[in-house]
Every structure is written in C-alpha cells, then in structure tokens.
N, C-alpha and C positions, 0 to 999 in steps of 0.2 A: 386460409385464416392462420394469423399467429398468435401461439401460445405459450403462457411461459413456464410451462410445463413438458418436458416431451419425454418419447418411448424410453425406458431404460434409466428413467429418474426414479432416485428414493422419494417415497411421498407417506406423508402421515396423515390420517383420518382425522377430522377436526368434528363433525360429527355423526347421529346416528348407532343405529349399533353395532358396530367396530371402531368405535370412537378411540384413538389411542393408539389403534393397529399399525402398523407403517408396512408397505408391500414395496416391490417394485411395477412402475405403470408398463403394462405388455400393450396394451393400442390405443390413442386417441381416437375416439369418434365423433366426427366435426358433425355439427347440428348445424342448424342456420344461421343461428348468432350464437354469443357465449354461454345462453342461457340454456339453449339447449345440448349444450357440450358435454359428451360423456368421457369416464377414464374405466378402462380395463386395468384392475391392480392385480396383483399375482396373491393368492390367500384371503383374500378381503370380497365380502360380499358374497360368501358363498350360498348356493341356491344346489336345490337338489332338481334333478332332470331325469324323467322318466324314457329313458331310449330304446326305441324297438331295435329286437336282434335281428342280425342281417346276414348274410353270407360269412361275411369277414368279422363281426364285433357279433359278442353273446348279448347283449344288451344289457337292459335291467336300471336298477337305478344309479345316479351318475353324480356326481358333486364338479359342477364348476360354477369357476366365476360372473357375476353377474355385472353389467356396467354401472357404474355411478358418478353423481355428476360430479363435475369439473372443479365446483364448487366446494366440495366437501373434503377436495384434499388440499395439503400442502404442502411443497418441496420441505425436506430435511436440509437443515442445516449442516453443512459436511464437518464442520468443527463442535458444534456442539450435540449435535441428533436430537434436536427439536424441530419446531416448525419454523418458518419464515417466510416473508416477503422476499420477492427478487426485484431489483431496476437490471436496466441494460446499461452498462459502460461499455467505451467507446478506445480502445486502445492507441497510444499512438500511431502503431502500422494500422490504425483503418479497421481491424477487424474489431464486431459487437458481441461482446459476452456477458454473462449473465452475474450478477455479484449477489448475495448474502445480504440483508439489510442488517440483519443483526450481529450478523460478526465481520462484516466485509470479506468473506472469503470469496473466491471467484468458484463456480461452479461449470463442470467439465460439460 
C-alpha cells in the first residue's frame, strides 16, 4: 500500500491528546486498508509498560511509544511548520514527488 506519509517525515497531531505535538514517524504499520493504518511518532503517545526483568534488562516500569492512527496525523509544512495536505507531481525527468498544498514547497 501507498501512503503519503512515510518513515522519517515530520508530522503534527491534528487530534486527541497530543493534539498540537509534532514528532518524527519511526514506522508505518500497514493495516488492511487506510482505515486501519497506524503511525509510530517519536514522543507522542506515550504509554507506560510494565517489563519483567531478565538476564540482561532490570526491568520495571518503561515509557514508550504507543501506535496511532494514520489519520490523526499530519505532514508539516517544511516552509511554514504547520499542517498540510500533500498531492504528487510529476516532474519533467519522469520522477513523482510530493508537494506542499499550501505553500507549494516540494517535500524531501
């Protein structure tokens, strides 16, 4: 599946509570349609995990991050650091990149 979001994008929290937050996404995880598409953000959604201790790790309690949908984030705008829509344009040499709706900037 493709999306117009991927690993290593800045993205901002549209709602929820971290609503406002912007992380960067560490993993997509494809569901079976869009609907059920989650995002790994880095700081965002944090959940507290209780880990048994083991040879190598003390355990105890743990904070990481928890997935959230697809839905509830949004690419940052590299020019202005808000939210935005993306389209795909189509460059002369043939190659598909992503653009900006609101400030037309192209995004990396």
């Amino acid at each position: 599946m493709k999306f117009k979001i991927k690993k290593k994008d800045k993205v901002i929290v549209i709602s929820g509570k971290d609503k406002g937050k912007t992380g960067e996404v560490l993993e997509i995880l494809a569901g079976d349609d869009h609907k059920h598409t989650r995002v790994l953000v880095s700081k965002i959604n944090l959940v507290t995990k209780h880990k048994k201790p083991s040879q190598t790790d003390a355990g105890g309690l743990v904070k990481m991050e928890a997935p959230l949908s697809i839905s509830k984030v949004m690419l940052v705008d590299p020019k202005t650091n808000k939210g935005t829509r993306i389209k795909f344009k189509t460059l002369a040499n043939g190659d598909k990149t992503r653009v900006a709706l609101k400030s037309g900037e192209t995004i990396a």
